[in-house]
C-alpha positions as CSV (number, residue, x, y, z in Angstrom):
1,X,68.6,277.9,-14.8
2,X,68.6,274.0,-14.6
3,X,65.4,272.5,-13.7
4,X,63.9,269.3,-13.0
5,X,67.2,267.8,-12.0
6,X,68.1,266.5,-14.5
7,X,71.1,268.8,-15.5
8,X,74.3,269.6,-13.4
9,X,77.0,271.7,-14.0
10,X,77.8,275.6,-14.7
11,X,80.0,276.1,-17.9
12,X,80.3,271.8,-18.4
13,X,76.8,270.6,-18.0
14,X,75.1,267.2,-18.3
15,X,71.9,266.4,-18.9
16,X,70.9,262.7,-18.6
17,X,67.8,261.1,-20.5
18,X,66.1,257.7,-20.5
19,X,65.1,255.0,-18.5
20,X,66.2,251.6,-17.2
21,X,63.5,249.6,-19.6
22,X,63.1,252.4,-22.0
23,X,64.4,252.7,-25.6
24,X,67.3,254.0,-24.6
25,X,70.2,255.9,-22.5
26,X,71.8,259.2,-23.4
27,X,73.5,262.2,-22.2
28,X,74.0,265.9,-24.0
29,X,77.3,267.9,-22.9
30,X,77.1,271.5,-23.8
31,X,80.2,273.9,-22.9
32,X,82.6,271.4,-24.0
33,X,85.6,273.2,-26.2
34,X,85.4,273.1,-29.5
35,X,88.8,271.3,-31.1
36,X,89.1,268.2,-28.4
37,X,90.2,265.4,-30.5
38,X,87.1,262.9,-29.6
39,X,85.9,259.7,-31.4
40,X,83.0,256.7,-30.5
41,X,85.8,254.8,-29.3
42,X,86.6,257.3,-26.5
43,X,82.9,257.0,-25.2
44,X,83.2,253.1,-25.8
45,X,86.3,252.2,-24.3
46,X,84.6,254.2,-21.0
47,X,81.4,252.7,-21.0
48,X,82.8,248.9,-21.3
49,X,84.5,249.5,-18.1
50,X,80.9,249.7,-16.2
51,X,80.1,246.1,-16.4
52,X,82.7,243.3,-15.2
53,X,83.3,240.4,-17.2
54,X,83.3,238.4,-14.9
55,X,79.1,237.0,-14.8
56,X,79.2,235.7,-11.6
57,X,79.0,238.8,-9.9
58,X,76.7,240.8,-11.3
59,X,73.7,241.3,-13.1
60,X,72.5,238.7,-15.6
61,X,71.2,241.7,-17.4
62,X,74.3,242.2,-20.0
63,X,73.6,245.2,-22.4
64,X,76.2,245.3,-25.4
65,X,76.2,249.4,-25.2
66,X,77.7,250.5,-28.1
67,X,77.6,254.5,-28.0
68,X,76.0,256.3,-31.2
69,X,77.2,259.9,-31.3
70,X,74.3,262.1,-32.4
71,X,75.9,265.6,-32.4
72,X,78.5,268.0,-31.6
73,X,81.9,266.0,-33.1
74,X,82.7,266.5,-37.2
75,X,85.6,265.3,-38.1
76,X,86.6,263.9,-35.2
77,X,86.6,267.0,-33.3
78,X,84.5,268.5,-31.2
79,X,82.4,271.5,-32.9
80,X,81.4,273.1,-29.5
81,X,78.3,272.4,-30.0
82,X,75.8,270.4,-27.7
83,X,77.4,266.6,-28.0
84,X,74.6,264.1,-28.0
85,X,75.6,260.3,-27.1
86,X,73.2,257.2,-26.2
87,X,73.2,253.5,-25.7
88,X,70.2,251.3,-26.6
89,X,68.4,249.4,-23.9
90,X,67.8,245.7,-25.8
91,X,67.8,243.4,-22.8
92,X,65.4,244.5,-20.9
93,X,62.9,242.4,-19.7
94,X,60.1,243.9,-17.9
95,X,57.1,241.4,-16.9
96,X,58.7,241.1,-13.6
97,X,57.8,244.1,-13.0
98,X,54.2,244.6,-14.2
99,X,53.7,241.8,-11.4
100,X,55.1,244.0,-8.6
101,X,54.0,247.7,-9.2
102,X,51.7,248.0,-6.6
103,X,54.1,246.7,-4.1
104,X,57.2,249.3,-3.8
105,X,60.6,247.3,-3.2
106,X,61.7,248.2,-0.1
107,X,65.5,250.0,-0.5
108,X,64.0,251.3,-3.1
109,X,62.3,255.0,-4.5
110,X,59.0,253.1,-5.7
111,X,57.0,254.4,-3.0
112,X,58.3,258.3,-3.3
113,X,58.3,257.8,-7.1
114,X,54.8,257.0,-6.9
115,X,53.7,259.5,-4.6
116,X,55.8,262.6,-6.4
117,X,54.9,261.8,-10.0
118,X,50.9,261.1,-9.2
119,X,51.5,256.8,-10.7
120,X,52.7,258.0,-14.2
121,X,57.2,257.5,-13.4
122,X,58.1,254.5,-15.2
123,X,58.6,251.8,-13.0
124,X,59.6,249.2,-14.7
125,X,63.5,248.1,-13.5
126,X,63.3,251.3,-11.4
127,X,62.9,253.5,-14.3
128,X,64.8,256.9,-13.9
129,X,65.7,255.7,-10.6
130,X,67.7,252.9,-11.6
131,X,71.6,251.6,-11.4
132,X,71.4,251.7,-15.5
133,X,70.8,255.3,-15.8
134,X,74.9,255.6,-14.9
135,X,75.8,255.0,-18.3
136,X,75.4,258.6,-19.1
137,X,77.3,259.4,-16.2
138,X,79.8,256.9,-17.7
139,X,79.6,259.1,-21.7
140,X,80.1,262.7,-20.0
141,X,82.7,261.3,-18.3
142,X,84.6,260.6,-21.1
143,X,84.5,263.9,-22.3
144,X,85.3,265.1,-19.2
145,X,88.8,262.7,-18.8
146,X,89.9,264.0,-22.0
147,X,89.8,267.4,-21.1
148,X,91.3,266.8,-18.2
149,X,94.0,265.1,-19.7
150,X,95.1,267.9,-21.6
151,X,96.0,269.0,-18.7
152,X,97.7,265.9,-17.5
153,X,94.6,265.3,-14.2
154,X,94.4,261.9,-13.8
155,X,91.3,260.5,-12.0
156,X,91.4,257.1,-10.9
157,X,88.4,255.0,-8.6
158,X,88.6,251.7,-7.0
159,X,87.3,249.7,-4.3
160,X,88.3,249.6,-1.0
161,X,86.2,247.9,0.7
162,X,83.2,245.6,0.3
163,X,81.2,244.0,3.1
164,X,83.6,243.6,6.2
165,X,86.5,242.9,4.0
166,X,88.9,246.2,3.7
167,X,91.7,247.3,1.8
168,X,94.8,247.5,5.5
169,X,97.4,248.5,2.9
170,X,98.7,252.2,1.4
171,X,97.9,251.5,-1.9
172,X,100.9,253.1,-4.1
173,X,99.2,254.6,-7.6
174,X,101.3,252.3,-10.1
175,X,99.1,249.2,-8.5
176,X,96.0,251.2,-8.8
177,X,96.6,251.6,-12.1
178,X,97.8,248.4,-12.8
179,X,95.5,246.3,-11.0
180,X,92.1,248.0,-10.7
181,X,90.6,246.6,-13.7
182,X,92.6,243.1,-13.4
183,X,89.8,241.7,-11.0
184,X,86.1,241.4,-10.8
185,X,85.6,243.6,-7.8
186,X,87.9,246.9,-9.0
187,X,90.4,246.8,-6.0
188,X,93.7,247.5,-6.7
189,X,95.1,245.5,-3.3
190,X,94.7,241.5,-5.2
191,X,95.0,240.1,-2.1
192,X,91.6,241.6,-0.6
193,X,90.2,241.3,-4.1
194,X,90.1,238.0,-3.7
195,X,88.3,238.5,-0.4
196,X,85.8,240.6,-1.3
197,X,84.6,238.4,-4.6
198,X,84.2,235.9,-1.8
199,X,82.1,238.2,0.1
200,X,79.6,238.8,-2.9
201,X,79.1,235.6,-3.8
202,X,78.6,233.9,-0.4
203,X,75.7,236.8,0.1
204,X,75.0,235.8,-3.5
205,X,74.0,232.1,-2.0
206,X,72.5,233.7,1.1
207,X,69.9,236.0,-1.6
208,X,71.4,238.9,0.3
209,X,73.0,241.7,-1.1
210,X,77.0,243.9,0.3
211,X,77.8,247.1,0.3
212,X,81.5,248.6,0.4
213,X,83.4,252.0,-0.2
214,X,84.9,253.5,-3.0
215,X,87.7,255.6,-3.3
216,X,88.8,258.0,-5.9
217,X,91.9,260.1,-6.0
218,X,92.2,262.9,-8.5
219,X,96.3,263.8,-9.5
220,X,97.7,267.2,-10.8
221,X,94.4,269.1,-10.2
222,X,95.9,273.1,-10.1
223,X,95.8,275.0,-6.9
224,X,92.7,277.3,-6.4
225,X,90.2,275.8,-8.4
226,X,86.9,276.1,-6.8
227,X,83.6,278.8,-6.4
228,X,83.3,278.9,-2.7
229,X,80.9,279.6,-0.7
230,X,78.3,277.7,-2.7
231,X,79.6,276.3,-5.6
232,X,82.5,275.0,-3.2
233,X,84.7,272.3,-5.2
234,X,84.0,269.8,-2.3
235,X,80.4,270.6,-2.3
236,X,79.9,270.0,-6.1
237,X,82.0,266.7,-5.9
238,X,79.8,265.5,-3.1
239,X,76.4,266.4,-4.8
240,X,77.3,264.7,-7.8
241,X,78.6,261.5,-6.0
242,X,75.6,262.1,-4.4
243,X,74.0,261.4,-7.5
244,X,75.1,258.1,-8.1
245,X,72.4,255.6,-7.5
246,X,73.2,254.2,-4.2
247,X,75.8,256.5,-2.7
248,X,74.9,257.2,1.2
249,X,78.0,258.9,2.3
250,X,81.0,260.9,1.1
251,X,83.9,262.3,2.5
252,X,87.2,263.7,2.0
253,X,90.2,262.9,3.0
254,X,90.7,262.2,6.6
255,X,86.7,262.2,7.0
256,X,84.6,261.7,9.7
257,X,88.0,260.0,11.5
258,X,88.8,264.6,11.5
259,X,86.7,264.6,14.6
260,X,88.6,262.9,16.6
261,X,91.6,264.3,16.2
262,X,93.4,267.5,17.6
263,X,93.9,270.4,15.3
264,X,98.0,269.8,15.8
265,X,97.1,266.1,14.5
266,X,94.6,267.3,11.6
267,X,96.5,270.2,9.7
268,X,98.2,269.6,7.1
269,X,101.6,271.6,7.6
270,X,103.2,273.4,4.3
271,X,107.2,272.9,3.1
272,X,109.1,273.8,0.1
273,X,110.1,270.9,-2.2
274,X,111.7,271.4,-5.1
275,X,111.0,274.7,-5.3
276,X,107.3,274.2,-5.1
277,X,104.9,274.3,-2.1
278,X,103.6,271.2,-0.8
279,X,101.9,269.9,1.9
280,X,103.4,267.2,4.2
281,X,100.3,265.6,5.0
282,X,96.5,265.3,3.0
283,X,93.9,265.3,6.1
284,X,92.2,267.8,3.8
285,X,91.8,265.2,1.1
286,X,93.1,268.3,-1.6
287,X,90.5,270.8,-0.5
288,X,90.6,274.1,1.4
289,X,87.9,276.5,1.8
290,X,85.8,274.8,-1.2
291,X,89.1,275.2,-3.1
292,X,91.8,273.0,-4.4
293,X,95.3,272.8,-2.6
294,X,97.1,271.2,-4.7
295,X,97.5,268.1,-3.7
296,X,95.8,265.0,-4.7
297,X,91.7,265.3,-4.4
298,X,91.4,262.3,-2.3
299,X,87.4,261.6,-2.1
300,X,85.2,258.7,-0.8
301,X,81.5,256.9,-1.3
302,X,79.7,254.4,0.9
303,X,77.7,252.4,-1.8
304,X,74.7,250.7,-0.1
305,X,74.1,247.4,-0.2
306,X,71.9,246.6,-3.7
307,X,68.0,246.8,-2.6
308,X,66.8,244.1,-5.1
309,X,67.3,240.9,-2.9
310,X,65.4,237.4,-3.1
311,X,64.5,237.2,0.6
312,X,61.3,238.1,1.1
313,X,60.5,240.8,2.3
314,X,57.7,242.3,3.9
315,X,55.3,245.7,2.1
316,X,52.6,246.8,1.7
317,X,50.4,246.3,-1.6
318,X,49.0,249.9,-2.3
319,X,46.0,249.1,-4.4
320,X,44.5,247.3,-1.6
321,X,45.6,249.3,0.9
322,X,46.8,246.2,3.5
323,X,50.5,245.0,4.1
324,X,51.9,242.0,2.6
325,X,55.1,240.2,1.7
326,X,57.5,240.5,-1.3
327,X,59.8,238.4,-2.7
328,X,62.0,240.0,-5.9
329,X,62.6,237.8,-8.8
330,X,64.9,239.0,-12.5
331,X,68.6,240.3,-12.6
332,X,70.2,242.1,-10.0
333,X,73.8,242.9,-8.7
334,X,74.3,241.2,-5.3
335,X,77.1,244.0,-5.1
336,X,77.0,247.7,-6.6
337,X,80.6,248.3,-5.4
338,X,81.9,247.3,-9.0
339,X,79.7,249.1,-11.5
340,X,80.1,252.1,-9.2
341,X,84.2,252.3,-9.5
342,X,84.5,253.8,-12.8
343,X,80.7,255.5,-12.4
344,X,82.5,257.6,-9.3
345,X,85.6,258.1,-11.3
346,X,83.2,259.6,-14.3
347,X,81.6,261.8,-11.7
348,X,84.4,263.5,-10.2
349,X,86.0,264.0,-13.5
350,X,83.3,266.0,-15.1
351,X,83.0,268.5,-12.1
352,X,86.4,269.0,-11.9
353,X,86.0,269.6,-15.6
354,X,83.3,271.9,-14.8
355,X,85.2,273.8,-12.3
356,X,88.6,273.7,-14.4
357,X,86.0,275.7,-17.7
358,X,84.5,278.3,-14.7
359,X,88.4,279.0,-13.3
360,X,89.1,280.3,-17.2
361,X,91.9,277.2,-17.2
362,X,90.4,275.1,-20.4
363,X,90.1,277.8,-22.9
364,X,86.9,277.8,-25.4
365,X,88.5,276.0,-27.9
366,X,90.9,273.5,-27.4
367,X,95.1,274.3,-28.2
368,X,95.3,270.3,-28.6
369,X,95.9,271.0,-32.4
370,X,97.6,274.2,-32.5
């Protein structure tokens, strides 16, 4: 039984520890095969993908995160033990937020925070609440890929919108996997890229904050993998994007558009191909019946716009009881939308990973080396 929410998963499962201006960041993964060939370097080259290079849009709070593994890999293998990872927190500065504790930031979970944990949550940078808090996301997701990719599942995230400025063009995979990480923003489309950088920073000038969708497709993901009716493959995907700080909406494939369409327009008809079965369309987004169809899992987040803006804003000062006016100084994001590309892509790739250990597909130990 997982409690306190702070675990997910049935046969893979993540727990996440620490706090924004705590010590530290770190994630345990127990269930993972023993005989994955894993090293730091897999964890790093993941966790550098969270923060773009390029400064001027995003946080001025740049942690060097560099992953110590505690346990579970000898020998640069994976024991099948619990695997321990964390990142150091060494930028933080907190005397922003001493000045501000009585005054919850609205957007925020201050006020809840407050109310649920009886004053004692850290609050400082948001605490467990906070944007940061991804980087174990980010660690389990790199076990996760590799799993996967045993299995040749490739899952690739990427932005498709920010602000009012969308992505109009089918984006063919190649680009996506050329040009995701070749821009600030993680779109694959360069054109919009450009568009959307412009976006951030003008609301950058303004003290406002964007908002903007990502998309995430997953490839090669075998047919009938799911635990309907709870524990559909949908339903877990969604609770865990769900989990990303800032998600507000999810949906798969055709969406929300579904409901305006007629069933003739929605289905997605079935052909032979090569000898395979295939679908001639993806409405479904790669799901039927909480199960995979075998085509591509084709899954999107709405990413609010970041709370922490430098308008002022009014609140209400709880230690006196009266309202009163805010105004949010430090390091903030004036857009989310980048830091949550490869967050989202960590986040389906562990519950599919999840899924792929309770379907009996990844053995208990890995056949990487045999």
């Amino acid at each position: 039984m997982l409690l306190a929410g702070n675990s997910v998963g049935k046969e893979f499962v993540v727990t996440c520890f620490g706090e924004s201006h705590g010590r530290c960041v770190g994630v345990i993964v127990d269930g993972c095969p023993a005989g994955l060939l894993l090293s730091e370097q897999d964890f790093q080259i993941e966790v550098e993908k969270r923060i773009p290079p390029q400064p001027e849009i995003v946080s001025e709070r740049r942690e060097k995160d560099i992953v110590e593994v505690l346990a579970g890999i000898f020998n640069g293998f994976t024991t099948g033990a619990p695997i321990c990872t964390l990142v150091w927190n060494k930028e933080a500065i907190s005397t922003d937020y001493e000045q501000i504790k009585d005054t919850p930031r609205p957007g925020h979970a201050d006020y809840p925070a407050r109310i649920k944990y009886g004053g004692f949550n850290d609050y400082r940078g948001g605490g467990r609440f906070s944007g940061r808090t991804t980087v174990a996301f980010m660690m389990a997701g790199a076990v996760a890929k590799k799993l996967l990719g045993l299995f040749n599942i490739e899952v690739l995230a990427y932005a498709i919108e920010i602000g009012e400025v969308k992505v109009k063009k089918k984006l063919k995979l190649e680009e996506i996997r050329r040009n995701t990480y070749k821009n600030a923003v993680r779109c694959p489309d360069l054109e919009s890229a450009k568009a959307m950088k412009e976006t951030i920073l003008k609301a950058k000038n303004e003290g406002d904050s964007v908002g903007g969708i990502v998309e995430c497709v997953a490839m090669n993901v075998p047919v009938g993998v799911g635990e309907p009716i709870f524990d559909s493959l949908d339903a877990d995907i969604a609770k865990m994007l769900f989990d990303v700080p800032a998600v507000k909406g999810v949906e798969f494939g055709t969406g929300f558009k579904a409901a305006q369409l007629k069933g003739s327009e929605n289905n997605d008809v079935y052909a032979i191909r090569g000898g395979k079965i295939v679908a001639l369309t993806n409405n479904a987004g790669g799901v039927l019946g909480g199960l995979s169809s075998g085509m591509p899992i084709l899954v999107r987040a709405a990413v609010k716009p970041t709370s922490s803006i430098s308008k002022e804003q009014k609140t209400v000062d709880l230690s006196k009881m009266e309202e009163t006016i805010i105004q949010i100084r430090g390091r903030h994001d004036p857009c989310i939308v980048p830091k949550a590309v490869p967050v989202i892509e960590s986040a389906v790739a562990v519950v599919l990973a999840d899924h792929m250990l309770q379907a009996g597909i990844i053995p208990k130990v890995s056949q990487e080396q045999k």
